[in-house]
C-alpha positions as CSV (number, residue, x, y, z in Angstrom):
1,X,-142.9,163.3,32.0
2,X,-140.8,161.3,29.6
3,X,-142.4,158.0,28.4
4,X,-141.0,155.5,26.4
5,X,-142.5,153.8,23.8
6,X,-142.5,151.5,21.0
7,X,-143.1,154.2,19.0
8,X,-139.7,155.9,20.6
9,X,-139.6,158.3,23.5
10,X,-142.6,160.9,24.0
11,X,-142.5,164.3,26.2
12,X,-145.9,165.5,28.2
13,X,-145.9,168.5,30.6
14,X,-148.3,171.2,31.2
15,X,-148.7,174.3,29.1
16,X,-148.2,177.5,30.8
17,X,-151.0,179.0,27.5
18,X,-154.9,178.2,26.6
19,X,-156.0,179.4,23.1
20,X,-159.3,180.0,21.5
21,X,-159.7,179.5,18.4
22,X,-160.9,178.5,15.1
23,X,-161.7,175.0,16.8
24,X,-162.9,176.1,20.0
25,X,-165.6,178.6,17.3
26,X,-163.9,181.1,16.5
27,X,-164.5,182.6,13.1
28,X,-161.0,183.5,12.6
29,X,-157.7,182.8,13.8
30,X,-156.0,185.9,13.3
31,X,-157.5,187.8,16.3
32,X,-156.9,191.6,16.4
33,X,-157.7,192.9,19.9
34,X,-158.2,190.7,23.0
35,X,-160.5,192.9,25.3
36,X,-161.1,191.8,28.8
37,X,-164.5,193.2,30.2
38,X,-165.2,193.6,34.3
39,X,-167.6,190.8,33.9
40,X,-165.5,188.3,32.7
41,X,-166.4,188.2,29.2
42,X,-163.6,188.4,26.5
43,X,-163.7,190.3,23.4
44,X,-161.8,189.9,19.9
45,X,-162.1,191.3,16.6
46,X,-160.9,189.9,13.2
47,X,-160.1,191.3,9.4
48,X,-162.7,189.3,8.4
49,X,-164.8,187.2,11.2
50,X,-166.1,190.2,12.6
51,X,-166.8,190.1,16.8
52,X,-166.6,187.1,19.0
53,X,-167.0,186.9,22.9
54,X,-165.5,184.1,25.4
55,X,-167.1,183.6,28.4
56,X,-165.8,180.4,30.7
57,X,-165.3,178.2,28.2
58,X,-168.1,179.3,25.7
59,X,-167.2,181.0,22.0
60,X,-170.0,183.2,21.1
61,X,-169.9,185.2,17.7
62,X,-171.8,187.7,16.9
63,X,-173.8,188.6,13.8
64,X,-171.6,188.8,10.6
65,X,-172.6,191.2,8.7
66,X,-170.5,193.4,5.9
67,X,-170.6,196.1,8.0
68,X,-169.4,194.3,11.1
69,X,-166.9,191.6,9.4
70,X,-163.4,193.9,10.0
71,X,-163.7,194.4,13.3
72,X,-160.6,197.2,14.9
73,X,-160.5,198.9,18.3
74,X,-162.5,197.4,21.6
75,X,-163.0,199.6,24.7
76,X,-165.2,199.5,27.1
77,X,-166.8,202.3,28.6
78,X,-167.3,203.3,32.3
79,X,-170.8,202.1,32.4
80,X,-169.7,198.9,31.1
81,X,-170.5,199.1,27.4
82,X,-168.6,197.4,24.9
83,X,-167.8,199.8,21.6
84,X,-166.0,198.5,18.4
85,X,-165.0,199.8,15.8
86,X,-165.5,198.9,12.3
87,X,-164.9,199.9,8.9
88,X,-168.6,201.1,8.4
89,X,-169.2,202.9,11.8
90,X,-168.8,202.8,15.4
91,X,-170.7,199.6,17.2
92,X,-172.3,199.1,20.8
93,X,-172.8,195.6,22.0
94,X,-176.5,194.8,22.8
95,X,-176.9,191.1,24.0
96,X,-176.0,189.0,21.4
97,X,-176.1,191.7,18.3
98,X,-174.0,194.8,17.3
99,X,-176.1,197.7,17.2
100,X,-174.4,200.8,15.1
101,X,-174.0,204.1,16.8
102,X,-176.0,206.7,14.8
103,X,-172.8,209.4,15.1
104,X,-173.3,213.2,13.2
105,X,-169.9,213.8,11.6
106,X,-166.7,212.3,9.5
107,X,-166.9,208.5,11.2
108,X,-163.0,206.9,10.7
109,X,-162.7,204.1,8.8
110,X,-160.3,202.7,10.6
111,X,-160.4,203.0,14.4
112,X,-157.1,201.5,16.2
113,X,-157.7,202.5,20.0
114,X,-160.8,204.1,22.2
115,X,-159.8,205.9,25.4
116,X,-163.1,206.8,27.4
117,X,-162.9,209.5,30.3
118,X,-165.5,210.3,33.0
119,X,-167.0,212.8,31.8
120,X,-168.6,210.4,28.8
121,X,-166.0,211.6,26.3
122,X,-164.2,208.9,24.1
123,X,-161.2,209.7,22.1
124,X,-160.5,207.6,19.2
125,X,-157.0,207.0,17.4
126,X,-157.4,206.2,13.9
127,X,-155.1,204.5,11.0
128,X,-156.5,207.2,8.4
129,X,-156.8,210.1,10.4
130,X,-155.0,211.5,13.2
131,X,-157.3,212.2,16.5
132,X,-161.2,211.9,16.8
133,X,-163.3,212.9,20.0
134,X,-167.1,211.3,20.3
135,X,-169.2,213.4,22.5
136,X,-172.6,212.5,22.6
137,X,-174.1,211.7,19.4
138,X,-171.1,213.5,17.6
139,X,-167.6,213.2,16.0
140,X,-165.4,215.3,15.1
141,X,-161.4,214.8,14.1
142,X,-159.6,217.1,16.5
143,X,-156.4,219.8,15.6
144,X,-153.8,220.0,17.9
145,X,-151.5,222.6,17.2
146,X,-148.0,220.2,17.1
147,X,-150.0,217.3,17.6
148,X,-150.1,214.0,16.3
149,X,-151.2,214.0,12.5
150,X,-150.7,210.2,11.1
151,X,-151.2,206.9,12.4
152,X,-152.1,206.8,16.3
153,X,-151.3,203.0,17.6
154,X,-151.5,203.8,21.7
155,X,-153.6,206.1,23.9
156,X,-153.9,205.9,27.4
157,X,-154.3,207.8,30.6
158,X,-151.4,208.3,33.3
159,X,-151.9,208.9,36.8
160,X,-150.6,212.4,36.3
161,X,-154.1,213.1,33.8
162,X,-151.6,213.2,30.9
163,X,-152.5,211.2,27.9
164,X,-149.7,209.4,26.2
165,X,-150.9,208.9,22.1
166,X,-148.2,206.5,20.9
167,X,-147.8,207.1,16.8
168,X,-146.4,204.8,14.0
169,X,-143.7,208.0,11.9
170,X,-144.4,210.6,14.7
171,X,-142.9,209.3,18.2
172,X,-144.9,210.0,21.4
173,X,-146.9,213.1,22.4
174,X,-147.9,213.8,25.9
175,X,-151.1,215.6,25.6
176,X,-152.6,217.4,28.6
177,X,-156.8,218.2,28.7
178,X,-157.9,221.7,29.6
179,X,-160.4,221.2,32.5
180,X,-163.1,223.5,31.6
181,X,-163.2,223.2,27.4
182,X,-161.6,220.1,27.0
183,X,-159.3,221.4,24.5
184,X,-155.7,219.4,24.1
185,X,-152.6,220.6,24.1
186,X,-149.0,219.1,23.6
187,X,-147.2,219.4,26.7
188,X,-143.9,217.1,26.0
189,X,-142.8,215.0,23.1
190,X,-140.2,212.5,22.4
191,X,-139.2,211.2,18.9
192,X,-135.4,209.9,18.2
193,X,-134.1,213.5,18.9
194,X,-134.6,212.6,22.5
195,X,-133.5,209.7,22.3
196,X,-136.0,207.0,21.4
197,X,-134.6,204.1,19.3
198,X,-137.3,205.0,16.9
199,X,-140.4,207.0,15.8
200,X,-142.9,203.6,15.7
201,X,-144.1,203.9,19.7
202,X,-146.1,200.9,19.4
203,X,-147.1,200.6,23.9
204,X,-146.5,201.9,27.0
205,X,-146.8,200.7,30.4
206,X,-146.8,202.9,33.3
207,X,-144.8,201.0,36.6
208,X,-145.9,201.6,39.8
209,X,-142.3,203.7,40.3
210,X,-143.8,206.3,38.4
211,X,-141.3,204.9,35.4
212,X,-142.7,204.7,31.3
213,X,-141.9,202.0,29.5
214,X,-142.1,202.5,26.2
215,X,-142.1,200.3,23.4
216,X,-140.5,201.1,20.4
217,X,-141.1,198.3,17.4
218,X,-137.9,197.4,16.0
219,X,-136.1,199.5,18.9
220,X,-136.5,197.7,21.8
221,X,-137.8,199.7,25.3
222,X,-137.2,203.0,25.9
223,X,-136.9,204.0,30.4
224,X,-138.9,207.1,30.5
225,X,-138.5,209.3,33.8
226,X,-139.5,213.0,34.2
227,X,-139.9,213.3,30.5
228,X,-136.3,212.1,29.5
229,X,-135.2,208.5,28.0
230,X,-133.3,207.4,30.6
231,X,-132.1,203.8,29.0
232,X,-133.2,201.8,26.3
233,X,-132.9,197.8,26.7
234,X,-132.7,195.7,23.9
235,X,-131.0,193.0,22.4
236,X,-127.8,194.0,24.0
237,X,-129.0,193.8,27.4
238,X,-130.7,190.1,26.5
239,X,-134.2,190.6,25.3
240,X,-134.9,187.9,22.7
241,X,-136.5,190.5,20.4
242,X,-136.8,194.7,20.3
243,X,-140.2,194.7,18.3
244,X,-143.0,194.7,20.8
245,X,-146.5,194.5,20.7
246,X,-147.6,195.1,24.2
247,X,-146.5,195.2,27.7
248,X,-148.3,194.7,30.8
249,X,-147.8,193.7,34.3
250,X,-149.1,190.3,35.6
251,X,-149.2,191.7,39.6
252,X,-147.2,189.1,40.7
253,X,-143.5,190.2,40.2
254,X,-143.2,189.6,36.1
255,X,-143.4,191.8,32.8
256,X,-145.0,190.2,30.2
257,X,-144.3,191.3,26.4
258,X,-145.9,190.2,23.4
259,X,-143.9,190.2,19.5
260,X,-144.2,188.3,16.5
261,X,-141.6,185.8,17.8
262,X,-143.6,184.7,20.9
263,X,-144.7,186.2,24.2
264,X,-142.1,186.7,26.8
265,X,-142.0,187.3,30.2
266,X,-139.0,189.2,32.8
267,X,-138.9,189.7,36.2
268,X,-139.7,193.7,36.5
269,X,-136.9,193.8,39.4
270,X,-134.4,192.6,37.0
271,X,-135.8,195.1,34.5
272,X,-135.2,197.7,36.5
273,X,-131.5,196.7,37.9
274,X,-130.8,197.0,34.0
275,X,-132.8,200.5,33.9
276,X,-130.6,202.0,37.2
277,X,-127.2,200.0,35.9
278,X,-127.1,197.6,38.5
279,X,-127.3,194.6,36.1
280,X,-126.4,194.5,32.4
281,X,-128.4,192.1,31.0
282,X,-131.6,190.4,31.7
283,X,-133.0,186.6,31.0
284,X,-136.2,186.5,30.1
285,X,-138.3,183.5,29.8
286,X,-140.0,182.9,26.3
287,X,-143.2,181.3,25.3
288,X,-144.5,179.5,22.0
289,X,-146.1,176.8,20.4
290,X,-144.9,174.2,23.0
291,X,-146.3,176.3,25.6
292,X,-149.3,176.5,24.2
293,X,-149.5,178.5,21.5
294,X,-151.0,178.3,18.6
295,X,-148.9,180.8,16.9
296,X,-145.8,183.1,18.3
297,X,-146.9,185.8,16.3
298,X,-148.7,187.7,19.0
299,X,-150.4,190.9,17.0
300,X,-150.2,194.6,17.8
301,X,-151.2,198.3,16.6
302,X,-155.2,197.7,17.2
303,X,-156.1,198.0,20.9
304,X,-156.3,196.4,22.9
305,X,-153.8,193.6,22.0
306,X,-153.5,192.3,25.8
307,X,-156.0,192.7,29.3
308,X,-155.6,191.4,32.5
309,X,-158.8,190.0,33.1
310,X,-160.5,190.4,37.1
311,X,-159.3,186.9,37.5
312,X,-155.6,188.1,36.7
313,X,-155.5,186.3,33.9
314,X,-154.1,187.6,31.0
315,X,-155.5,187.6,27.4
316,X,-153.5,188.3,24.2
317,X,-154.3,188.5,20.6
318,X,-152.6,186.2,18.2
319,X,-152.4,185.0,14.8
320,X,-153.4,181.6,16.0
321,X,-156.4,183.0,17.9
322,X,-156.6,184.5,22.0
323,X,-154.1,182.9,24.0
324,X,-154.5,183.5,28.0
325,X,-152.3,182.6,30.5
326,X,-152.9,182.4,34.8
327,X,-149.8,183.6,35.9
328,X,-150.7,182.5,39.6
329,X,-150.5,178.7,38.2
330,X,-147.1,179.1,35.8
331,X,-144.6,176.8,38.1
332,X,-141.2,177.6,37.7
333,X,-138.7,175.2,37.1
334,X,-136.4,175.2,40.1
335,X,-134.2,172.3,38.7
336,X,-131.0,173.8,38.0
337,X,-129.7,172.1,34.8
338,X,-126.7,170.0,34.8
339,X,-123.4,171.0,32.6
340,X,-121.1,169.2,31.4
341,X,-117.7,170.3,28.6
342,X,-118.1,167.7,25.7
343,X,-114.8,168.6,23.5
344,X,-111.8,170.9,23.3
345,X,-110.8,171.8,19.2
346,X,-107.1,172.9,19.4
347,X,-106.3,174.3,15.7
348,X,-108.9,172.7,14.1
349,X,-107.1,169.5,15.8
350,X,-109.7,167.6,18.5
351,X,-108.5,166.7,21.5
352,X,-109.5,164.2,24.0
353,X,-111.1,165.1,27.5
354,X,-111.9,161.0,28.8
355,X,-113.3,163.6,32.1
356,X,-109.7,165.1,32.4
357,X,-110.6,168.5,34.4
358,X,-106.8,169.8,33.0
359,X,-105.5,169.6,29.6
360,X,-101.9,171.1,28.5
361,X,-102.0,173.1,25.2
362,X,-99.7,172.9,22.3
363,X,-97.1,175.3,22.9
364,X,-98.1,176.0,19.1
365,X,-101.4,176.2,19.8
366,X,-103.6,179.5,18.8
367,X,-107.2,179.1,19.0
368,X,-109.8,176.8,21.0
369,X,-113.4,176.0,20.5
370,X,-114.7,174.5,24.1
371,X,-118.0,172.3,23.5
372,X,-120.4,171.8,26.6
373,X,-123.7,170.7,27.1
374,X,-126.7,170.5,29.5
375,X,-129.1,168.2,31.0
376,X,-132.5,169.6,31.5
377,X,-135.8,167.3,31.4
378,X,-138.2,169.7,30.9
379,X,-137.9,172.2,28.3
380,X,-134.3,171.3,26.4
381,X,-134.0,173.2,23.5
382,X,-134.7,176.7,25.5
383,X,-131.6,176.0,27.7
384,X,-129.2,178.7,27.5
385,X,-125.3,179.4,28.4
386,X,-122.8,181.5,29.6
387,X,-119.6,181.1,29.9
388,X,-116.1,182.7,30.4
389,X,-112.1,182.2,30.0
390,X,-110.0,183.6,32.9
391,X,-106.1,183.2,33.1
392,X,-105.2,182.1,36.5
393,X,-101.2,183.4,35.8
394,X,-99.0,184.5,33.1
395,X,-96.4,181.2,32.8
396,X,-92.6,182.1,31.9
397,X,-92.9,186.3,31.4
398,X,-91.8,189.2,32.7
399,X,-95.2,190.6,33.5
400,X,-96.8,187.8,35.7
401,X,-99.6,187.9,37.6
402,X,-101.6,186.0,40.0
403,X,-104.9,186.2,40.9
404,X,-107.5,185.7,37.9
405,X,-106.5,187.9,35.2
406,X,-109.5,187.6,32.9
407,X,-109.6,187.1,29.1
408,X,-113.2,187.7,29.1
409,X,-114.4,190.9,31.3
410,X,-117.8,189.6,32.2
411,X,-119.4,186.0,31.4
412,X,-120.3,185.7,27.9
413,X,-123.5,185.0,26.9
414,X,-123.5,182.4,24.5
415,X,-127.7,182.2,24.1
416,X,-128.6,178.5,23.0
417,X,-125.3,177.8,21.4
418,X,-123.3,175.4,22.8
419,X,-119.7,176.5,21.5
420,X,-117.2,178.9,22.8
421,X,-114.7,179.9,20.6
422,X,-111.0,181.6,21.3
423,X,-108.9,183.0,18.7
424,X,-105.5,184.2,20.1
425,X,-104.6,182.1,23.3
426,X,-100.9,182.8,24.6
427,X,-99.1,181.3,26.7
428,X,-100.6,180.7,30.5
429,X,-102.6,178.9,32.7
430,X,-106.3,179.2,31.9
431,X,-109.5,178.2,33.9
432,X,-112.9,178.1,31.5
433,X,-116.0,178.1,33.2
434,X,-119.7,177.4,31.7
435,X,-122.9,177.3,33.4
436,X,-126.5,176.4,31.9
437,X,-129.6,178.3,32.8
438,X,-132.7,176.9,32.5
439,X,-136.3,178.0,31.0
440,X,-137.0,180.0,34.2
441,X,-133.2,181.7,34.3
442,X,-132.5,179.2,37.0
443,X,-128.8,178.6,36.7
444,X,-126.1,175.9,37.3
445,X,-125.6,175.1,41.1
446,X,-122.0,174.8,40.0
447,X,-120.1,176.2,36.6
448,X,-118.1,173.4,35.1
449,X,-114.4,173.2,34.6
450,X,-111.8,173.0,32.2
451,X,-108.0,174.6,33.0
452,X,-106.0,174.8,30.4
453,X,-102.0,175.5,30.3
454,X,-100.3,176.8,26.8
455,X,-96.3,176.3,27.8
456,X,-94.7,179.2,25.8
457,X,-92.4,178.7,23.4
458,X,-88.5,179.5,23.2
459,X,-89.4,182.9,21.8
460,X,-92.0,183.5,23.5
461,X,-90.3,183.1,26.7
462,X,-88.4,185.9,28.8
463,X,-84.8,184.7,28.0
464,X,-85.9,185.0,24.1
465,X,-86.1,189.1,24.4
466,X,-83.2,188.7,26.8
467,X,-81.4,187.3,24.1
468,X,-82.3,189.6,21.8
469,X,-81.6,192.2,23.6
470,X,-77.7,190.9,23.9
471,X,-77.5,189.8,20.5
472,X,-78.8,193.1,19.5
473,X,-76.2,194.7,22.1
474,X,-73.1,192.8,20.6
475,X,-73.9,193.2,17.4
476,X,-74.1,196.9,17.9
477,X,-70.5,196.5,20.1
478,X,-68.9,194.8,16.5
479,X,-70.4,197.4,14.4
480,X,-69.0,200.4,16.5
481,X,-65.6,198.6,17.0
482,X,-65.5,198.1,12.9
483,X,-66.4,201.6,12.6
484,X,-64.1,203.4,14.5
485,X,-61.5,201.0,13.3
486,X,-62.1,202.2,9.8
487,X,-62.4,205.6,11.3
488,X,-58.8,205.2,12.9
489,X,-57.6,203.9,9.1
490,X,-59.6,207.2,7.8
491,X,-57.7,209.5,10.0
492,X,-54.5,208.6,9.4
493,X,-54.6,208.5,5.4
494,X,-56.6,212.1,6.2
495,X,-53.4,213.0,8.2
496,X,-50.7,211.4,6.0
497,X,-52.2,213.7,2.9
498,X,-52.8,216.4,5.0
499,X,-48.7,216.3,6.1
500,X,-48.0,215.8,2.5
501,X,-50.1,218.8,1.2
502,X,-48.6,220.4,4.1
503,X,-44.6,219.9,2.5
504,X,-45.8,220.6,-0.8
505,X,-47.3,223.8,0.2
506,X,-44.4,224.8,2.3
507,X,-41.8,224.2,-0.4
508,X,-44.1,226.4,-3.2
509,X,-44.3,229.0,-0.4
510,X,-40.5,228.8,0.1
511,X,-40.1,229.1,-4.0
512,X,-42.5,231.5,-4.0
513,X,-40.5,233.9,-1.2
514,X,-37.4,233.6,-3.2
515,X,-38.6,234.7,-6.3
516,X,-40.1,237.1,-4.6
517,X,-37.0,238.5,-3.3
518,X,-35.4,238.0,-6.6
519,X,-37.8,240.2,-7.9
520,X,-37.6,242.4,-5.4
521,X,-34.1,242.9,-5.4
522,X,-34.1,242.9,-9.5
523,X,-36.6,245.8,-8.8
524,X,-34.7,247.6,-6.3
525,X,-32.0,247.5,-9.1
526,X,-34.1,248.6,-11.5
527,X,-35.4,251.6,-9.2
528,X,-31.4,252.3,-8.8
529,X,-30.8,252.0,-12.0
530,X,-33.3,254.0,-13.3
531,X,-31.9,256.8,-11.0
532,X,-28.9,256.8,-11.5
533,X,-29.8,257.0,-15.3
534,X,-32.2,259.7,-15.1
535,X,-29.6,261.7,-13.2
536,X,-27.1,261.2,-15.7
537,X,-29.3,262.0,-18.6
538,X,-30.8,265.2,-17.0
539,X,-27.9,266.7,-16.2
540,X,-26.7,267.3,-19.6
541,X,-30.2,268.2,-20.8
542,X,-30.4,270.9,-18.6
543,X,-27.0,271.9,-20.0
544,X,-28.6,272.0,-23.5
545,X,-31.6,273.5,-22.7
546,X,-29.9,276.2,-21.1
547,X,-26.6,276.8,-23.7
548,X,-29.8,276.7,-26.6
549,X,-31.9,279.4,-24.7
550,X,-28.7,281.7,-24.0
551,X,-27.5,280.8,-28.0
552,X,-31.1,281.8,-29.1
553,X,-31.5,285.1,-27.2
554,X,-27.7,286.0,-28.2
555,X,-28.8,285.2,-32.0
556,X,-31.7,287.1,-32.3
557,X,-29.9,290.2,-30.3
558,X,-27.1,290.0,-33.2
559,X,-29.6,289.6,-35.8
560,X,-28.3,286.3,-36.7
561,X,-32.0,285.2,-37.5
562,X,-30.9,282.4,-40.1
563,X,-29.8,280.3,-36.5
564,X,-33.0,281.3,-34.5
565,X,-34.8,277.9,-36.4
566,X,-32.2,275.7,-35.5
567,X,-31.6,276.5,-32.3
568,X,-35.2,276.1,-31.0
569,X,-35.0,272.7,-32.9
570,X,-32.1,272.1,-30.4
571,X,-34.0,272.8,-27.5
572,X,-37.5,271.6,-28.3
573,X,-35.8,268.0,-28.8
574,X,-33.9,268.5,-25.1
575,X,-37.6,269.4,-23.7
576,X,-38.6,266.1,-25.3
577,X,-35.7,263.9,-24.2
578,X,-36.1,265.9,-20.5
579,X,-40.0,264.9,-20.5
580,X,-38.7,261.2,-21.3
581,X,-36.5,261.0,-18.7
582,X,-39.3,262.2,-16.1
583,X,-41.6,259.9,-16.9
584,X,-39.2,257.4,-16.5
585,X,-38.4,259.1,-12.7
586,X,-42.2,259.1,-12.2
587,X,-42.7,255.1,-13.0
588,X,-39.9,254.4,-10.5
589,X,-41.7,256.7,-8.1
590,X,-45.0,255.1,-8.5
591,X,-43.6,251.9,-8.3
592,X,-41.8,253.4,-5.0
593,X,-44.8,254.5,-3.5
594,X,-43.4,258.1,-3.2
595,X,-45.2,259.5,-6.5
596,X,-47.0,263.2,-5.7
597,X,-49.9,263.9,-7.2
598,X,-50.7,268.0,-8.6
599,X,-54.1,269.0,-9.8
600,X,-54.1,271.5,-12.6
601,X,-56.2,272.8,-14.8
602,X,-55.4,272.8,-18.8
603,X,-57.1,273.7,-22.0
604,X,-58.5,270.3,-23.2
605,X,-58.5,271.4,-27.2
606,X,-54.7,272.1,-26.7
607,X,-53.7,269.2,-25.4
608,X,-55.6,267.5,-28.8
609,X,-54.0,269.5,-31.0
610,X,-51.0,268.7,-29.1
611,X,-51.6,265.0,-29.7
């Protein structure tokens, strides 16, 4: 309801969220636990206001004393007794007090969770400590070979009997109870290695498929079948946050979460679609102060932090005090919002719509920013968008298309903005689409529209590479025809020097044949020569050589003795001249080709002396 006033324009509506707190009696705001009890009743502990109870409308609080002013874990026990856990010692409500458990053994300081079984066991997970077990009037801290040894956040029983301890460094432990001794065991763990987002396992909630959810602070929620992450959704896949407190199922259709930016809520259909890949992302509807709220920061890690009470209601702990919600009575907003494109920014450059449904683009133009809005009466400011640019054809290129060739593979979502921006448009026909979706995820009836045609320009058109392409191709036709022109010019200077080395070198050869012969002839002439000489010369050498042997013998028979010197003087210089003359013969032999060669032995100190 919208109501205008003097005092300008006022909104009223219904909140979907009560809280108790501080002025409703609460000691404190800051509640840790929110515990639900089968009568009704509603339990909360504080840091420092110790243990209050709500029952209708009526804020009770119990005895503060130092012992009970921290007040941790809540549980309630099969026979319907309320435990807490304090700082000092284990408590037991009785009436209107908090009567102290008298427990043999090492009490923890700082119990976080109880988990009672049927057997009147309780285990207890500790900040301090690891794993405690109360049996009857005593306590003792537990040592489970591989087992949780830090900070224990979350313990609750499957259907299965397996007990899933959540941890804040350590990841998740499946622990399974041997039936006759009671002794624990880890049967399965899952830490990052596995595939959890993170160590910090902070809740999980056990769907009626037999699937864990498991929530991972600061990681989102980890799909959990047969022992094996099987997805993890987070802020990808459209939760507003990945750090959760709690989760629990409201029994009609929805999966409530609680963080420290308000307490959401998603259709556990839809969850799933995302889990199996039939949808990638979900919408979930958020709660805060304007629902209610005292605070958003819902609180976590001390259990329990939300309970379905028998009425279906649910209660969770907050920093503003408990906040509890009927599902049954949240009415969804079946209004589908109305939107509308406000401006187009071409370049920086704004452009006028005056309700045109078609604008035509710059052919310059390289990026658009589309504005749009919605109108929603209810909750405004938690309207959300998604939009997406498809081009209808491909305007002026080789590669056209028709049909709805899309820019954008899916719709974008664009959250609570209300801008979409492009940064590389070319040339085409475009059709942008937005639609709104309300607080509930109800969406548009109808997506509004803006086309949009970029004309190309010259060279971005198909005759522009065409163009090229030719220039290119009679460019290269010049070059080639300049080339092998100079080629030609090349060849025949190659061929005119080659013709004129070709003359020079015939004329030397010619020169070089007739001296040749010359010499050959002057040779042959020689050769003859030389011949004819030596046989000239030996002739009369023989003569001599002879006539001075015959003189010499008939000398020294007559006894003529004073001749015998000269006469071998006569023929010892005929032996020289006659050696003369055959070397001579022998030079023209060799140089003939006809000389014959004799191997014989001589007396090498001879021919020295000789020398």
């Amino acid at each position: 309801l919208w109501v205008g006033t003097l005092d300008g324009l006022t909104r009223l509506r219904d909140t979907s969220f009560q809280t108790y707190g501080s002025p409703e009696g609460l000691r404190s705001d800051a509640s840790f636990t929110a515990l639900a009890a089968r009568d009704g009743t509603v339990y909360t502990g504080s840091d420092d206001g110790g243990l209050s109870a709500i029952r209708g409308d009526q804020v009770t609080n119990f005895e503060l004393r130092a012992e009970t002013s921290w007040i941790g874990a809540l549980g309630e026990s099969p026979a319907g007794e309320i435990w807490a856990g304090g700082r000092k010692g284990f408590f037991r409500v009785r009436g209107a007090r908090l009567e102290p458990m008298p427990l043999k053994g090492d009490v923890p300081t700082e119990p976080t969770v109880f988990l009672f079984d049927e057997r009147g066991s309780v285990l207890v997970g500790t900040f301090d400590g690891g794993l405690f077990r109360v049996q009857g009037d005593r306590i003792a801290k537990l040592e489970i070979p591989g087992g949780p040894t830090g900070e224990i956040v979350f313990l609750s029983r499957l259907r299965d009997g397996t007990i899933a301890a959540g941890t804040e460094r350590e990841g998740l432990f499946f622990l399974r109870e041997e039936s006759v001794t009671g002794a624990l065991g880890v049967a399965h763990r899952l830490t990052t290695a596995e595939g959890l987002p993170g160590e910090n396992v902070a809740y999980v909630l056990e769907d009626s498929s037999g699937l864990l959810l498991v929530a991972v602070f600061g990681g989102g929620i980890a799909a959990v079948r047969d022992g094996r992450v099987v997805k993890v959704v987070g802020l990808a896949e459209g939760l507003f946050d990945d750090s959760f407190h709690a989760l629990v199922s409201d029994g009609h259709g929805f999966l409530y979460m609680s963080t420290n930016r308000g307490i959401a809520r998603v259709p556990r259909d839809d969850l799933l679609a995302v889990v199996e890949g039939r949808a990638r992302a979900l919408v979930p509807q958020v709660f805060g102060v304007k629902d209610g709220l005292r605070s958003q920061e819902a609180n976590g890690g001390i259990l329990p932090s939300v309970s379905v009470a028998p009425d279906g209601r649910l209660w969770f702990a907050t920093m503003g005090g408990v906040a509890v919600v009927d599902p049954a009575r949240i009415v969804k907003n079946l209004v589908p919002p109305r939107v509308r494109i406000t401006s187009l920014v071409v370049d920086g450059h704004p452009l006028r719509l005056a309700g045109r449904a078609s604008v035509d683009l710059p052919a310059t133009a390289r990026s658009l920013e589309i504005g749009f809005a919605a109108l929603a009466f209810r909750v405004p400011e938690r309207v959300t968008f998604r939009y997406r640019l498809d081009r209808v054809d491909r305007v002026d290129r080789v590669d056209r298309v028709d049909g709805v060739d899309g820019l954008d593979d899916s719709w974008r979502e664009a959250g609570s903005s209300r801008l979409a921006h492009y940064g590389h448009i070319e040339p085409g026909s475009y059709t942008f689409r937005v639609l709104a979706i309300n607080e509930d995820g109800v969406p548009s009836e109808r997506a509004a529209l803006l086309s949009l045609n970029r004309r190309a320009r010259f060279r971005e058109t198909v005759w522009f590479p065409l163009l090229l392409v030719a220039g290119a191709g009679l460019l290269g036709a010049a070059v080639l025809r300049l080339r092998t022109a100079r080629l030609l010019r090349t060849k025949a200077e190659l061929e005119g020097l080659v013709a004129e080395r070709t003359r020079a070198l015939e004329e030397e050869t010619a020169r070089t044949l007739v001296a040749k012969k010359d010499a050959e002839d002057a040779n042959a002439a020689k050769s003859a020569f030389l011949a004819s000489m030596t046989h000239e010369l030996r002739t009369p050498l023989n003569a001599i050589l002879g006539y001075s042997e015959m003189l010499e013998e008939s000398a020294a028979e007559a006894g003529h003795g004073q001749y015998l010197g000269d006469l071998r003087k006569i023929r010892s210089a005929a032996e020289h001249q006659l050696a003369l003359v055959n070397g001579i013969l022998d030079l023209s032999k060799i140089e003939a080709g006809r000389m014959d060669l004799h191997v014989e032995t001589f007396e090498a100190e001879k021919l020295v002396l000789e020398a």
